[in-house]
C-alpha positions in Angstrom: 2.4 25.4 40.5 3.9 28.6 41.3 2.7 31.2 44.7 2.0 33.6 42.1 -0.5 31.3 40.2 -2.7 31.9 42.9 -2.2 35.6 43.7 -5.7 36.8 41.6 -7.8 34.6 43.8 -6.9 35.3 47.4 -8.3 38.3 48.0 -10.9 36.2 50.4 -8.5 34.7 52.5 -6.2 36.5 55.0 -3.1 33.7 56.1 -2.8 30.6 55.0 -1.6 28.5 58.1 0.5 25.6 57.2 1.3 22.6 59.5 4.2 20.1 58.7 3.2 16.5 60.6 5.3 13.5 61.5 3.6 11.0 64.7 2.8 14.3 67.0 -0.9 13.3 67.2 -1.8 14.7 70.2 0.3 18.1 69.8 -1.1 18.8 66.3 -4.4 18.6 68.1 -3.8 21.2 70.3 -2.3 23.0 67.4 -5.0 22.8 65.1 -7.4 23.5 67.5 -5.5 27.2 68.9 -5.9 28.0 65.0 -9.6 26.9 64.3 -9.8 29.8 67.2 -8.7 32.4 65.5 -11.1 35.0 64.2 -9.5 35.5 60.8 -10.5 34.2 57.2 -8.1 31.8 57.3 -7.3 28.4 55.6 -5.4 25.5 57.2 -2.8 23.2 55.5 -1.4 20.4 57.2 0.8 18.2 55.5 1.7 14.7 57.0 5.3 12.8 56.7 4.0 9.4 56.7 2.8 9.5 60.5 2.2 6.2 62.0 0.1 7.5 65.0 -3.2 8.0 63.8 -2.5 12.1 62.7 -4.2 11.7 59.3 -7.3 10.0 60.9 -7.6 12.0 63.5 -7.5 15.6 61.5 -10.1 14.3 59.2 -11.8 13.1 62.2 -12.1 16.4 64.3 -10.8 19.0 61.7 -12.8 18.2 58.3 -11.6 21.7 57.2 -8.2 21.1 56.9 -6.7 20.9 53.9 -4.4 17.4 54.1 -1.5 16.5 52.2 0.0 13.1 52.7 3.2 12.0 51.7 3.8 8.4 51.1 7.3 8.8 53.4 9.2 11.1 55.7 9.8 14.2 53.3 11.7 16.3 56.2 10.9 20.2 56.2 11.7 22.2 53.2 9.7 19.7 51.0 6.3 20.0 52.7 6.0 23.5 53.3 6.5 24.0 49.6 4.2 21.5 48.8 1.5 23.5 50.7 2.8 26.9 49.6 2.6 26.2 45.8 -1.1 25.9 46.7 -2.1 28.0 49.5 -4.2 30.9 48.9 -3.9 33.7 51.4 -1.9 36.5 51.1 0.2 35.6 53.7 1.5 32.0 54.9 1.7 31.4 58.2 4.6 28.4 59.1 3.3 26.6 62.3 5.4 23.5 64.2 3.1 20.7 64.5 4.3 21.2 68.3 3.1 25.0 69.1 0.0 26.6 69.8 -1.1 29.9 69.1 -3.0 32.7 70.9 -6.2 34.1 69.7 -4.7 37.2 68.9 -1.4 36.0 67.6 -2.4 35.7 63.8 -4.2 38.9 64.0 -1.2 41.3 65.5 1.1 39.8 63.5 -0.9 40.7 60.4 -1.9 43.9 61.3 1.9 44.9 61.8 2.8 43.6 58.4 -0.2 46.1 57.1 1.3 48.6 58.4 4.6 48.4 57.4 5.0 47.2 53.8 8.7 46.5 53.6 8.2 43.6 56.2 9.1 40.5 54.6 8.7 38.1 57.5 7.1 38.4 60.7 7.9 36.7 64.1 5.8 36.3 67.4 7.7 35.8 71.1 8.2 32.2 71.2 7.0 31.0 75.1 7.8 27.7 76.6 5.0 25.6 78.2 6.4 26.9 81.6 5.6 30.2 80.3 9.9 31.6 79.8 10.7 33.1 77.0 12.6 30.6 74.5 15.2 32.4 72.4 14.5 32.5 68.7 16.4 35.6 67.0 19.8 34.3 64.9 22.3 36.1 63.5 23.6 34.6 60.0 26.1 31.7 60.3 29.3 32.2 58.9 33.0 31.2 59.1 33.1 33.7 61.7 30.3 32.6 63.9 31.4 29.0 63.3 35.0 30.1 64.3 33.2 31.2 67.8 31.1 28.7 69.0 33.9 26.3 68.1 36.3 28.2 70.7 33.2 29.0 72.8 33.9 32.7 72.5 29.8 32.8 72.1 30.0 31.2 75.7 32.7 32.8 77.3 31.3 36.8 76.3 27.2 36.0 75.8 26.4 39.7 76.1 28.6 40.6 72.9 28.0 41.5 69.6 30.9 40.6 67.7 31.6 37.2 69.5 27.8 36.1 70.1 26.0 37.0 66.9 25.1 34.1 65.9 23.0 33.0 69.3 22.1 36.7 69.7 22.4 35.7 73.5 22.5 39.5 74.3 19.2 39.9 73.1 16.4 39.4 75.8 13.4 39.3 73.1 11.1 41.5 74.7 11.2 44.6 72.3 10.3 44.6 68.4 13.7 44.3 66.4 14.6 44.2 63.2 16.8 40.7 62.8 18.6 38.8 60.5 16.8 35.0 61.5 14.0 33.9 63.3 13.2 30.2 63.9 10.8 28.7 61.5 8.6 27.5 64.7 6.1 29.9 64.1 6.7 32.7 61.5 4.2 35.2 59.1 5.8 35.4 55.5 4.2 37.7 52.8 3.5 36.1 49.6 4.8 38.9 47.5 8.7 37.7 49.7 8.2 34.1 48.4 7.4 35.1 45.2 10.4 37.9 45.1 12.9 35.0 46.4 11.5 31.8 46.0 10.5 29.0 48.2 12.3 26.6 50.3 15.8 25.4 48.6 14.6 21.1 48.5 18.7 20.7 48.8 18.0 21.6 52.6 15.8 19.2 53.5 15.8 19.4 57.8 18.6 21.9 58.3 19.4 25.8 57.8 16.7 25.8 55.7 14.6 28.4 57.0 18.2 30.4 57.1 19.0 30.0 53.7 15.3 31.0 53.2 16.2 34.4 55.5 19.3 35.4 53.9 17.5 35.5 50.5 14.6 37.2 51.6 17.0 40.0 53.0 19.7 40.0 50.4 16.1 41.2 48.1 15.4 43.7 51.1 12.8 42.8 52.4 13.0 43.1 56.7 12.5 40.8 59.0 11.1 41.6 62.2 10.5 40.2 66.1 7.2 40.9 67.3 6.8 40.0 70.8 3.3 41.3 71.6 2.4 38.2 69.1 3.0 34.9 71.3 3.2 31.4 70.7 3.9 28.4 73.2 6.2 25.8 71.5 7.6 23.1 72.9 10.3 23.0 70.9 11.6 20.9 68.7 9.9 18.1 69.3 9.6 16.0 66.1 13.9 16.2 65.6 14.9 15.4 68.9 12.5 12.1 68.4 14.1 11.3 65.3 18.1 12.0 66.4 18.1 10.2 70.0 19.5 7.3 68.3 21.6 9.8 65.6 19.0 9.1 62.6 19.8 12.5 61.2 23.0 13.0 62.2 24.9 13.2 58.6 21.8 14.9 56.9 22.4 17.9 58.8 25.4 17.8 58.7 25.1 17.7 54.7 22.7 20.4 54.9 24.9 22.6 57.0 27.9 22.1 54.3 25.7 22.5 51.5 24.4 26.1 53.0 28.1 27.4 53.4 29.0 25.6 49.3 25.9 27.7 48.4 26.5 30.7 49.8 29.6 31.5 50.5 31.8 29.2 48.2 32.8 25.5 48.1 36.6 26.4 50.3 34.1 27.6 53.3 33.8 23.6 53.2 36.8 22.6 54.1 37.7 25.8 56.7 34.1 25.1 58.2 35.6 21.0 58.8 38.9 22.6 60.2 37.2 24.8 62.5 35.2 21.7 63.2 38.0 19.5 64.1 40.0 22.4 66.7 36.6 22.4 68.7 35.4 19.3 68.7 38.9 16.9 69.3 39.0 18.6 72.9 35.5 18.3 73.4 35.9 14.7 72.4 38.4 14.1 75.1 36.8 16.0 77.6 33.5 13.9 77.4 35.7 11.2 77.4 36.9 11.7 80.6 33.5 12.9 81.8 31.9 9.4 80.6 34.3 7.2 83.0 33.7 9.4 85.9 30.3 9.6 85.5 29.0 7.5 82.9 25.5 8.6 82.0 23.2 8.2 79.3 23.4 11.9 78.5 27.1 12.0 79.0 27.8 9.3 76.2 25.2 10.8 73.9 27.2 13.9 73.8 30.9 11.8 73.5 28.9 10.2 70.9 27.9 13.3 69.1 31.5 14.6 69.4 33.3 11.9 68.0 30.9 11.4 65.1 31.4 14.7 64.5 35.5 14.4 64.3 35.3 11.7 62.3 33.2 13.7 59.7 35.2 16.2 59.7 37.9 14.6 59.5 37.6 14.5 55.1 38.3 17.8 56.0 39.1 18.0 52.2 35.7 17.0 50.6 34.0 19.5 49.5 31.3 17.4 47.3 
């Protein structure tokens, strides 16, 4: 099924909100219920990844309305939010982490923005940290360039600029409506007619630069994309990857997603100059971490050695560009 099978019959309902699951039971609780608050007409997708914590009992315990999709194994990102676009009804989806909770306004300003001004494709509230500071979430596109930076930690060295930082957009402070190229997919309002202009998710990137691939369509068609901070959401922030990468379980299928974005985009040589790049910034890193794991050897200081080396000896192929 196609979004625009169900464009004749959603006059009713204002934003679909959809809710991707894997084993954050007591989060998605708190999520679902910061959405049952909300005034609008509204329906509710969550789909579940094979959770082993109780989720799927416990939303058709407490939260009969949802609707509830459950896959049979962990189907990643891109996968399930198609799944519940293809047969979502509102005229606008709403993409909630099963680890953020909305305010009872959120859904409602967001909205009326997008009313307002039609050649808004996507819509983005101020993402908040439980402690209440603001948690960046505008991106610039990656590309060779941005790569080339934050492998010689130019991004680092001048934060507040806008040729060397663009990726992080660490000059930004996100507390003023902007028009952007990426927001994080934490919490973001897309308009239907965008997804059916573009199309949804690409499957091929299943965890990573997904949502990135998903922006630079939506404005290579034209459509804007905008940073609404007088919408809020609290997220906690990535909470489902970091469980599943402490012991490196996704470690080479982001890194496939990552050189399947630049093959897609911007031709299958990016490949091998993204791995070069690689190798000039991670090698010193490597040795560096090295050095920092026999003076101090902590558990956080060998996770990152870890991640460097792993990430040398990927690169190292430098040449494979399948």
């Amino acid at each position: 099924m196609n979004p625009e099978d169900n464009k004749i019959n959603n006059s009713v309902i204002d934003v679909s909100v959809i809710i991707i699951n894997y084993n954050t039971r007591e989060l998605l609780r708190e999520s679902l219920r910061s959405v049952v608050n909300c005034t609008l007409t509204k329906e509710i997708i969550v789909v579940d990844n094979a959770s082993t914590d109780g989720s799927v009992d416990m939303v058709r315990e407490e939260f009969p309305e949802v609707k509830l999709l459950v896959n049979t194994k962990n189907e990643r990102f891109a996968k399930p939010n198609n799944m519940a676009m293809k047969i979502a009804k509102g005229r606008y989806y709403f993409l909630l982490n099963s680890d953020a909770t909305i305010s009872p306004d959120t859904l409602d300003l967001l909205i009326k923005y997008m009313e307002i001004h039609s050649d808004v494709g996507v819509c983005a509230p101020q993402l908040i940290y439980p402690d209440g500071s603001i948690q960046p979430s505008c991106r610039g596109f990656i590309t060779l360039w941005t790569h080339f930076c934050d492998m010689l930690i130019l991004d680092r060295i001048f934060p507040k600029s806008k040729i060397f930082a663009k990726s992080e957009m660490t000059y930004f402070d996100h507390r003023t409506i902007k028009n952007v190229d990426h927001v994080m997919a934490a919490a973001i309002l897309i308009r239907r007619e965008a997804i059916i202009d573009v199309g949804l998710f690409d499957e091929n990137l299943s965890i990573n630069y997904n949502d990135l691939d998903l922006s630079y369509r939506i404005r290579q068609k034209g459509w804007e994309i905008v940073f609404y901070p007088e919408a809020q959401v609290i997220h906690h922030h990535s909470k489902t990857t970091k469980m599943m990468n402490s012991q490196f379980e996704l470690f080479l299928e982001l890194y496939s997603n990552v050189f399947y974005y630049f093959k897609k985009n911007f031709g299958k040589w990016s490949v091998v100059y993204y791995k070069l790049l690689m190798l000039v910034g991670f090698i010193p890193r490597t040795v560096y971490w090295l050095i920092r794991s026999i003076i101090t050897p902590t558990q956080e200081v060998k996770y990152v050695l870890q991640f460097c080396f792993r990430s040398v000896k990927i690169a190292a192929s430098f040449w494979r560009i399948d």
